[in-house]
Backbone as numpy.savetxt, mean C-alpha at the origin, in Angstrom:
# Nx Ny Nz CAx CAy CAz Cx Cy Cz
-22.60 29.80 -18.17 -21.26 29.61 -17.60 -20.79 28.19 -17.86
-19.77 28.16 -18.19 -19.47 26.93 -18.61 -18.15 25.99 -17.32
-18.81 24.96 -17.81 -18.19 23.76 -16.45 -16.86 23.39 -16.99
-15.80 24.16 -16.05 -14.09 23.99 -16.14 -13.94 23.18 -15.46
-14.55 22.25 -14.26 -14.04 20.88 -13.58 -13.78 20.02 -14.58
-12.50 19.69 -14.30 -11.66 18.52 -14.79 -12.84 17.42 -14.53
-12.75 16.13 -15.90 -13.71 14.73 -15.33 -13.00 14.23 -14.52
-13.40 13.00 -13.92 -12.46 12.17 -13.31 -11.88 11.15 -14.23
-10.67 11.09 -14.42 -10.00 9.74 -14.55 -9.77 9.08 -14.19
-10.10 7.82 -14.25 -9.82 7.04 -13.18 -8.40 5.53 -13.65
-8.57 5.92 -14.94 -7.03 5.60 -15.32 -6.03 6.27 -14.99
-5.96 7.69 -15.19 -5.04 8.42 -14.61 -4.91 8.10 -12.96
-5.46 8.06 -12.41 -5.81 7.90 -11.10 -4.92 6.74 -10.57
-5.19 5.35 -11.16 -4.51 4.39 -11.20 -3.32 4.40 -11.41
-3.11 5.01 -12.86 -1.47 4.92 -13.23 -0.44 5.77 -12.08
-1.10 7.20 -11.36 -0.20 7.64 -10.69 -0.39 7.26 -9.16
-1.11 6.24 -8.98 -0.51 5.46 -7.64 -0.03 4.81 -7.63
0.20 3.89 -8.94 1.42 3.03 -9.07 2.86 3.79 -9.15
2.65 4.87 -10.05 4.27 6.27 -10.22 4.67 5.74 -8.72
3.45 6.51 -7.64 3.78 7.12 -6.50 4.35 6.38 -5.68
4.37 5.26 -5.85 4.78 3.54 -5.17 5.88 3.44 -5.58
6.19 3.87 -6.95 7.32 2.92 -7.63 8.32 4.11 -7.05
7.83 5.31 -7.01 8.76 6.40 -6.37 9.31 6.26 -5.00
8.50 6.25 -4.14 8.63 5.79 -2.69 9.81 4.64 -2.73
9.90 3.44 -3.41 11.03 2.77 -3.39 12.15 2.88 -4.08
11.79 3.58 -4.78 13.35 4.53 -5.31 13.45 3.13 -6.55
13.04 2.20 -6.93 13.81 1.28 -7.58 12.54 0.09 -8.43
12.33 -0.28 -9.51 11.57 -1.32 -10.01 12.01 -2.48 -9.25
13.00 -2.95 -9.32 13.31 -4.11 -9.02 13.78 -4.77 -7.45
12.88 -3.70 -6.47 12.85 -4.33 -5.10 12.15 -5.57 -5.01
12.82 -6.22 -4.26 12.01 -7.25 -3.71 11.66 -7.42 -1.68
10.42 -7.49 -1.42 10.48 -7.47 0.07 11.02 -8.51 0.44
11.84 -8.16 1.40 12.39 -9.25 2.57 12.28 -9.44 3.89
10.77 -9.22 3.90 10.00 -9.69 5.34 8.57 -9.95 4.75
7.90 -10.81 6.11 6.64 -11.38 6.10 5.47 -10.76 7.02
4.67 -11.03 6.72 3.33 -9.97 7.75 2.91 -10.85 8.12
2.70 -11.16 9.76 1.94 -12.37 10.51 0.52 -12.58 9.77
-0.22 -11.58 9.37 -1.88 -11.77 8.99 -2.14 -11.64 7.61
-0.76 -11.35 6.67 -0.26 -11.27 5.60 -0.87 -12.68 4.75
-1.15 -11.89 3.48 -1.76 -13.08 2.26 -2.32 -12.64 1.11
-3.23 -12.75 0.23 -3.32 -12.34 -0.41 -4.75 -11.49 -0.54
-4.45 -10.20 -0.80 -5.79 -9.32 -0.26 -6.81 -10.19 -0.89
-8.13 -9.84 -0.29 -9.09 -10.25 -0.03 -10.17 -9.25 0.39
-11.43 -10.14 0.02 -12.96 -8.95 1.13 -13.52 -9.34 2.24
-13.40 -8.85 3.05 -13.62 -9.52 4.30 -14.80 -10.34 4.74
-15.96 -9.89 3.71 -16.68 -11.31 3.82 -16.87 -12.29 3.33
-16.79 -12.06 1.61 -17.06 -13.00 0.71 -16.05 -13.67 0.77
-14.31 -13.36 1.06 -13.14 -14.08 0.68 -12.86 -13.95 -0.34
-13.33 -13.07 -1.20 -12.72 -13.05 -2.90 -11.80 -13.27 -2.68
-10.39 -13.33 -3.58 -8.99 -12.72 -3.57 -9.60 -11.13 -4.79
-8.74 -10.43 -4.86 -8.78 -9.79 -5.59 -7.26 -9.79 -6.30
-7.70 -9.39 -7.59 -7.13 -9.62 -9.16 -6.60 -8.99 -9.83
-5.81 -9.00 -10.69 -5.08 -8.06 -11.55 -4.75 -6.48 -10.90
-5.52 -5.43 -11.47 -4.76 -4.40 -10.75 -4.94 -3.79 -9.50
-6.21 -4.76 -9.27 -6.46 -4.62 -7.99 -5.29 -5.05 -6.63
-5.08 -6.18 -7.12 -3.87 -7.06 -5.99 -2.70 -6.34 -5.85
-2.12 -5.50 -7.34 -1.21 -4.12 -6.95 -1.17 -3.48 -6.01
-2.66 -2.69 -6.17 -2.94 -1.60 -5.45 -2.84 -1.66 -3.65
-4.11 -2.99 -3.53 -4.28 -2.89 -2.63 -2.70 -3.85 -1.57
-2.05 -4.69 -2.14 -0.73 -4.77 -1.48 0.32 -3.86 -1.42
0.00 -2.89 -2.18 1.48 -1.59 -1.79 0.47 -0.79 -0.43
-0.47 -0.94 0.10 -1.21 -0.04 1.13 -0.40 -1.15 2.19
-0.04 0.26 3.20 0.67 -0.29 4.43 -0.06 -0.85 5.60
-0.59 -2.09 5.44 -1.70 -2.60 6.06 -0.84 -4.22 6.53
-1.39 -4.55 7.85 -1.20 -6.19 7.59 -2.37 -6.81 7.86
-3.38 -6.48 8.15 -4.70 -7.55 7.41 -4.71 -7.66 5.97
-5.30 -8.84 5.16 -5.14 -8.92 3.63 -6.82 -8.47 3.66
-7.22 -8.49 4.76 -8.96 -8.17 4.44 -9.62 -7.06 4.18
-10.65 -6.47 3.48 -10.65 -5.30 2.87 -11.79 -5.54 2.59
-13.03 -4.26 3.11 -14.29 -3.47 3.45 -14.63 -2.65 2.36
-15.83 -2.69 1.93 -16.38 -1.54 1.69 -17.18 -0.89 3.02
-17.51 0.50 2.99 -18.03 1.47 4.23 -19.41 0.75 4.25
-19.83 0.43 3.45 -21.33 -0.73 3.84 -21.34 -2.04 4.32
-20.29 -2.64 3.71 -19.60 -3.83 4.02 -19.15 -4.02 5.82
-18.49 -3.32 6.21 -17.68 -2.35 7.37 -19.43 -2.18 8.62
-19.83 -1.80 8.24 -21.59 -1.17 8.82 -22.22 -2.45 9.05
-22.36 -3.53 7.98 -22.95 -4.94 7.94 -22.53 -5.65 9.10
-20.84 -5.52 8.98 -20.05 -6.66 10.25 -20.62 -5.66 11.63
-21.09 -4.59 12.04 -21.25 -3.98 13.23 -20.42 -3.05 13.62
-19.73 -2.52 12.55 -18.27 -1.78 13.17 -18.17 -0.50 12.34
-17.23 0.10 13.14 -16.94 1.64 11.90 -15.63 1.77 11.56
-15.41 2.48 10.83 -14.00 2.92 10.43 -13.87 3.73 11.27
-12.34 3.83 11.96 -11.89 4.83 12.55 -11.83 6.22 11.87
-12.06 7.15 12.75 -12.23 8.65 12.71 -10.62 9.16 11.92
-10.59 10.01 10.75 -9.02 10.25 9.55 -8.81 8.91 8.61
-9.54 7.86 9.07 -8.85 7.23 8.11 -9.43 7.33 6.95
-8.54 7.13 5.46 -8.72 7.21 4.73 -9.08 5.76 3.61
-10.05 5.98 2.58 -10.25 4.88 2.41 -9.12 4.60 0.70
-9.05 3.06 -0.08 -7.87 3.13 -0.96 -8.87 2.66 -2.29
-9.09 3.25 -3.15 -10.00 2.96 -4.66 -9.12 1.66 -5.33
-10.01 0.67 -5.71 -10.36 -0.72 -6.46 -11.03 -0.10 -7.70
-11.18 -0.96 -8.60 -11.64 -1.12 -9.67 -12.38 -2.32 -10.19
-13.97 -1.99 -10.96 -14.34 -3.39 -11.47 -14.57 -3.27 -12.66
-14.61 -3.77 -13.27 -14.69 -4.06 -14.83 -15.52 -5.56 -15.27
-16.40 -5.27 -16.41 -17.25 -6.46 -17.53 -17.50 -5.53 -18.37
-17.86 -6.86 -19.61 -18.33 -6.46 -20.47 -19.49 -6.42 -20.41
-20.34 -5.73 -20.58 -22.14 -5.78 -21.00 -22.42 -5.77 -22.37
-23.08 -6.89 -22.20 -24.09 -7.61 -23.85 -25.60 -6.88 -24.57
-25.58 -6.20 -24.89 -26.78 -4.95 -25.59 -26.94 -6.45 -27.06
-28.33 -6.13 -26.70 -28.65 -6.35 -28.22 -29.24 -5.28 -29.02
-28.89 -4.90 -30.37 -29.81 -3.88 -31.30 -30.65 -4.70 -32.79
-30.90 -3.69 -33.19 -31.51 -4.03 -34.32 -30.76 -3.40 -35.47
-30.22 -4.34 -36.25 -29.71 -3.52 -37.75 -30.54 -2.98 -38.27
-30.96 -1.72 -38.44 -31.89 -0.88 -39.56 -31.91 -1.57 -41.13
-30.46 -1.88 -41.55 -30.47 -2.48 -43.13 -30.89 -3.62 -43.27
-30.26 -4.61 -42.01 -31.10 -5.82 -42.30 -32.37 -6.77 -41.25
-32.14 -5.68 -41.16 -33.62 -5.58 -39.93 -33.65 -7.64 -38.81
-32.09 -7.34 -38.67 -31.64 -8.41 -38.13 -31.18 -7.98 -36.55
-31.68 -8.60 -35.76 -30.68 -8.67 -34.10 -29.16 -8.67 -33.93
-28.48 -8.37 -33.95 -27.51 -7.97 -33.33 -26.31 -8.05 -32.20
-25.86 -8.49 -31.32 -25.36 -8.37 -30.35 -23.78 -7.72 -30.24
-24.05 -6.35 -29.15 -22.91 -5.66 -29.05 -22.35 -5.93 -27.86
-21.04 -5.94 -27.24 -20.19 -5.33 -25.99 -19.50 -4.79 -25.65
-19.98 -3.89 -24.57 -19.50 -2.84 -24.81 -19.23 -2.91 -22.73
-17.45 -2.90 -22.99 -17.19 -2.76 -21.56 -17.84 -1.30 -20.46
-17.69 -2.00 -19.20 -18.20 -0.89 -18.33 -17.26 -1.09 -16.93
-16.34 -0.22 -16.74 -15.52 0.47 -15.47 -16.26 1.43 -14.44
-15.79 0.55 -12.88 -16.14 1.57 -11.99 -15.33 1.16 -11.06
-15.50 2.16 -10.15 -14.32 2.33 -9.15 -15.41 2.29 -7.50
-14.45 1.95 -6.95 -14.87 1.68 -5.28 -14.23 2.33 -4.44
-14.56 2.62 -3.26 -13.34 2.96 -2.17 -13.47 1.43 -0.93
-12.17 1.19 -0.67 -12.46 0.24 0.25 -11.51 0.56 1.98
-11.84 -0.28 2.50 -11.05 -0.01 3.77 -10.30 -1.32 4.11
-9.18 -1.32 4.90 -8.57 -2.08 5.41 -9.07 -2.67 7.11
-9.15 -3.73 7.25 -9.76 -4.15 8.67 -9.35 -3.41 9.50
-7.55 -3.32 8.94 -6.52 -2.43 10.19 -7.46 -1.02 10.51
-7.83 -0.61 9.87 -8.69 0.64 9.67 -9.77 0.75 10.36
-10.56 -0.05 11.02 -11.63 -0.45 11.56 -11.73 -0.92 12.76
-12.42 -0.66 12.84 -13.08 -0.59 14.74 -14.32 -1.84 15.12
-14.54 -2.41 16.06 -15.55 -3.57 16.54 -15.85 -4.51 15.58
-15.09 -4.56 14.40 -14.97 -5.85 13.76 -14.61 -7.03 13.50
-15.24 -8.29 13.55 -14.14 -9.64 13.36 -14.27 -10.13 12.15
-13.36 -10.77 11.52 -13.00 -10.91 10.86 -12.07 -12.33 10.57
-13.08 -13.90 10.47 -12.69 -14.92 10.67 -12.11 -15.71 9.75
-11.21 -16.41 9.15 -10.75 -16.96 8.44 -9.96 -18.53 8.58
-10.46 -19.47 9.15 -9.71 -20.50 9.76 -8.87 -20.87 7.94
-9.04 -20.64 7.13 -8.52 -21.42 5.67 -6.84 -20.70 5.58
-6.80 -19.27 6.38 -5.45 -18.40 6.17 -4.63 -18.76 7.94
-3.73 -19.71 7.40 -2.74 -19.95 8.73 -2.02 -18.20 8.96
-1.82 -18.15 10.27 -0.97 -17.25 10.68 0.26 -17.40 9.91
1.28 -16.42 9.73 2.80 -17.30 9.41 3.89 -16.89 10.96
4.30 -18.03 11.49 5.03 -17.70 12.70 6.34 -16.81 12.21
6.48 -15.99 12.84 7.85 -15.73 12.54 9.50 -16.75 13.24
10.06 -16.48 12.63 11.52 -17.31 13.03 12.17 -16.46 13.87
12.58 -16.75 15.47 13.46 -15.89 16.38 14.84 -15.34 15.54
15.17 -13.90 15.64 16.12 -13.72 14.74 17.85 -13.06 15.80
18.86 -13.25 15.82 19.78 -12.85 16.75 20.52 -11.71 16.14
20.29 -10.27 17.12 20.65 -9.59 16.32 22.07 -9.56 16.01
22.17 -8.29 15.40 23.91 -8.17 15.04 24.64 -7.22 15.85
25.22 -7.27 16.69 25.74 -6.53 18.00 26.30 -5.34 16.96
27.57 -5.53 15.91 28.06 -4.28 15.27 26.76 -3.55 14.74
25.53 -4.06 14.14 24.89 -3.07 13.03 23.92 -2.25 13.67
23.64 -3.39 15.02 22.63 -2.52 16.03 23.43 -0.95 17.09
24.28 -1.38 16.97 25.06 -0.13 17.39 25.28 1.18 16.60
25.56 0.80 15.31 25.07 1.58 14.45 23.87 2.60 14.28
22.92 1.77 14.20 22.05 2.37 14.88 21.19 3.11 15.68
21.68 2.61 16.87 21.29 3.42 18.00 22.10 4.75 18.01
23.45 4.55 17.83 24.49 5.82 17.37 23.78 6.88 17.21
23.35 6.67 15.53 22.16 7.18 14.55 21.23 8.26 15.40
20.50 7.34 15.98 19.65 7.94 16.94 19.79 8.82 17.63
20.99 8.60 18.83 21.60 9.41 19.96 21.94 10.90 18.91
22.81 11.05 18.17 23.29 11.85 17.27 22.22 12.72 16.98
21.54 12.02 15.74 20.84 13.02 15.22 19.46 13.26 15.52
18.77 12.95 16.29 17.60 12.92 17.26 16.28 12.38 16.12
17.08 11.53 15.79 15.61 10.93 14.54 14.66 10.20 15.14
13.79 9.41 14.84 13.23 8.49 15.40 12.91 7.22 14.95
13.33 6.21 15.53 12.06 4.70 15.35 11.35 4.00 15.74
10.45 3.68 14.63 9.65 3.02 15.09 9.22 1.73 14.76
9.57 0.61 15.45 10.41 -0.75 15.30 8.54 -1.59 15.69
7.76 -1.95 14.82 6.34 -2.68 15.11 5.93 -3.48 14.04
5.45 -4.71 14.00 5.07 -4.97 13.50 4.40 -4.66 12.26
4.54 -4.79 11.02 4.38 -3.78 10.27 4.32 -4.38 8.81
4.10 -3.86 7.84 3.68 -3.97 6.29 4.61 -3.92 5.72
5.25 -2.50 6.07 5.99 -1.61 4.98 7.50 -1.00 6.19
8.69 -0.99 5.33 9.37 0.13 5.88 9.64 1.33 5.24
9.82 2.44 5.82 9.95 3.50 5.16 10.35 5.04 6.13
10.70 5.80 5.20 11.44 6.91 6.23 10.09 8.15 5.66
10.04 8.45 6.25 8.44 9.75 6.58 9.53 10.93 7.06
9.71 11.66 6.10 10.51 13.22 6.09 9.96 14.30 7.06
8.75 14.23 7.29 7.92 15.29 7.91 7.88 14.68 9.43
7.86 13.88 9.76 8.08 13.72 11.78 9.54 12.86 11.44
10.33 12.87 11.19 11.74 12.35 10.90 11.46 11.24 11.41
11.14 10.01 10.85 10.87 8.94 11.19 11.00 7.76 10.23
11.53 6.43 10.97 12.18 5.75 10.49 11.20 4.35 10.84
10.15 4.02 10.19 9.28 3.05 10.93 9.86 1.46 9.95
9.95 0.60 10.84 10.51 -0.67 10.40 9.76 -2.15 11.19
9.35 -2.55 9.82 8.89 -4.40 10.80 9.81 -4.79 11.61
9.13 -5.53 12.40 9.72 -6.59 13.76 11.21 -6.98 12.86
12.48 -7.62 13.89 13.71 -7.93 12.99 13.38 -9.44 12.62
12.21 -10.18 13.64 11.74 -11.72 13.26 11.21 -11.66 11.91
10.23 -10.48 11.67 9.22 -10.56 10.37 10.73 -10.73 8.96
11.31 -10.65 9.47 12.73 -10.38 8.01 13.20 -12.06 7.57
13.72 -12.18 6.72 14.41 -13.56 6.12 15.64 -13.56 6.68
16.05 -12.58 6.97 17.89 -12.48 8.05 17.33 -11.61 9.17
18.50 -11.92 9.77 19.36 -10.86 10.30 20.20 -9.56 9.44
20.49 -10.26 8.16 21.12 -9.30 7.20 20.32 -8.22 7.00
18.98 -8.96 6.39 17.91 -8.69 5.29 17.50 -6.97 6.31
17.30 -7.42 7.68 17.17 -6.11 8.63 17.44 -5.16 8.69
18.81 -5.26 8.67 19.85 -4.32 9.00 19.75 -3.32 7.53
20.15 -4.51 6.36 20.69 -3.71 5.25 19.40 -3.07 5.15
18.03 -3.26 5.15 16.89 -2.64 5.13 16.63 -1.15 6.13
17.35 -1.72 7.33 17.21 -0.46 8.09 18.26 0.92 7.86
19.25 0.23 6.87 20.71 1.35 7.06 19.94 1.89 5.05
19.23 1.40 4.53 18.55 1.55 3.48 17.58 3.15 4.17
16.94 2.59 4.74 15.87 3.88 5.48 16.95 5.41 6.35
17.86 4.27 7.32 18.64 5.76 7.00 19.34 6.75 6.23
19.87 6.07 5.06 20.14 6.51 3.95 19.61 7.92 3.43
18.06 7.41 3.19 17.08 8.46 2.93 17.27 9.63 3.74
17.11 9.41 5.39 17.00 10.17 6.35 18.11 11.36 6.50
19.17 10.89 5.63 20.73 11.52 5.85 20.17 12.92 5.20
19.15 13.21 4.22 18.77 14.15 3.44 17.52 15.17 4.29
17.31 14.89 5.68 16.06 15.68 6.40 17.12 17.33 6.06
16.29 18.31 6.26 16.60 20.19 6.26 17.66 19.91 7.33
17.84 19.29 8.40 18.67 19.28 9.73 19.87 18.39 9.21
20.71 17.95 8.44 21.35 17.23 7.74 22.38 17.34 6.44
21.91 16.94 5.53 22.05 17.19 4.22 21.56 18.42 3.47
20.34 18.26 4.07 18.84 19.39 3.65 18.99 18.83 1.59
19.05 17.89 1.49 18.45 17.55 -0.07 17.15 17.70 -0.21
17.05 18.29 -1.52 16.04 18.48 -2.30 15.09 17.76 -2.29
15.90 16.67 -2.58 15.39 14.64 -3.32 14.12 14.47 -1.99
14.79 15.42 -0.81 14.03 14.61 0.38 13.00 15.75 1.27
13.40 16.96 1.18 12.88 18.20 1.34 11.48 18.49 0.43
11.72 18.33 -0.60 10.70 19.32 -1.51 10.39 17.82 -2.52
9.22 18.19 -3.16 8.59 16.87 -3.70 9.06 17.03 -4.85
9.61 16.10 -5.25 10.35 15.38 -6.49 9.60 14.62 -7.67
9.75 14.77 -8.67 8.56 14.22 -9.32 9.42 12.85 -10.31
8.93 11.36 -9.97 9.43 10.46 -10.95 9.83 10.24 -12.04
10.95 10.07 -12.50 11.05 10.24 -13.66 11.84 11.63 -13.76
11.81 12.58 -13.14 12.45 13.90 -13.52 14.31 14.17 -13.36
14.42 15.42 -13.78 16.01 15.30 -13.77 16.51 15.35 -12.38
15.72 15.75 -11.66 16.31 16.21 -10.22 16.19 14.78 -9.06
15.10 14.02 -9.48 14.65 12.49 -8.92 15.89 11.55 -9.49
């Protein structure tokens, strides 16, 4: 009987969590306009690496605000567990390895390299349970008190009353609208560079929301859309 399991790719793998990112923001050329109090540049929670190239991608589009990041042994070492569903987010390492052979013709040594890829799963601190996780070298970043905007916050709440959506206004990584519990989750309005930066960010998320089955009922937002396609 012969073995029809697909291998793993783990390029493929890579390339379509970046798709799946670049999809989620609808746009290449976003830029964030808020800050994460514990926010920096990912890292492993013990050694302090930073991590690099496509790693620093990956693991900054995960909606996390610790920059610190576990392996499940790593995680076990500090005394702690990962919480029960959570899921863990795959890294990548890469070298070259140095083989030496022997030329048969000229019965001379050799030296080959020949790269070697592997993949990890890691966890986010946020993810984790009875762990500390010390860093005196990464300052907090304070946030700046922000005053809201009496017209846009009304807006808003409107929003709410109306169409029975929900938010959820916390400290946070990422904003984004979640189609399946109609939800509208958004950082603190301090974590933002305005007052503007907020608003236009939050009337951005309702945007999306205008498309739930109870609404619009769009496609774009209903049924999964694939990047790049005619209907996306």
């Amino acid at each position: 009987m012969k073995n029809t399991k697909t291998p793993f790719d783990l390029y493929q793998v890579i390339t379509d969590k970046i798709l799946e990112e670049i999809e989620k923001t609808g746009k290449l050329n976003w830029v964030k306009e808020w800050n994460t109090r514990k926010g920096g540049y990912p890292q492993n929670g013990i050694t302090k690496r930073r991590y690099e190239g496509v790693n620093f991608f990956l693991l900054s589009m995960a909606d996390y605000i610790s920059p610190y990041w576990l392996t499940y042994k790593q995680v076990e070492q500090l005394g702690g567990n990962v919480k029960k569903g959570e899921k863990s987010t795959q890294i990548v390492f890469w070298k070259m390895n140095e083989y030496t052979t022997t030329n048969t013709a000229t019965n001379q040594e050799e030296s080959k390299k020949i790269p070697m890829l592997r993949y990890y799963n890691v966890f986010n601190a946020d993810q984790c349970e009875n762990i500390t996780i010390k860093d005196d070298t990464t300052p907090e970043i304070e946030y700046t008190p922000k005053e809201r905007i009496e017209q846009a916050e009304a807006i808003c709440n409107a929003y709410q009353t109306t169409q029975g959506i929900q938010y959820e206004i916390q400290e946070s990584a990422r904003a984004y609208y979640q189609p399946q519990k109609d939800l509208i989750r958004m950082p603190l309005l301090d974590q933002f560079n305005s007052a503007e930066s907020f608003y236009s960010t939050f009337f951005h998320e309702m945007g999306h929301s205008t498309g739930h089955a109870t609404r619009l009922n769009r496609k774009e937002v209903t049924e999964t859309i694939h990047f790049g396609s005619c209907d996306y």
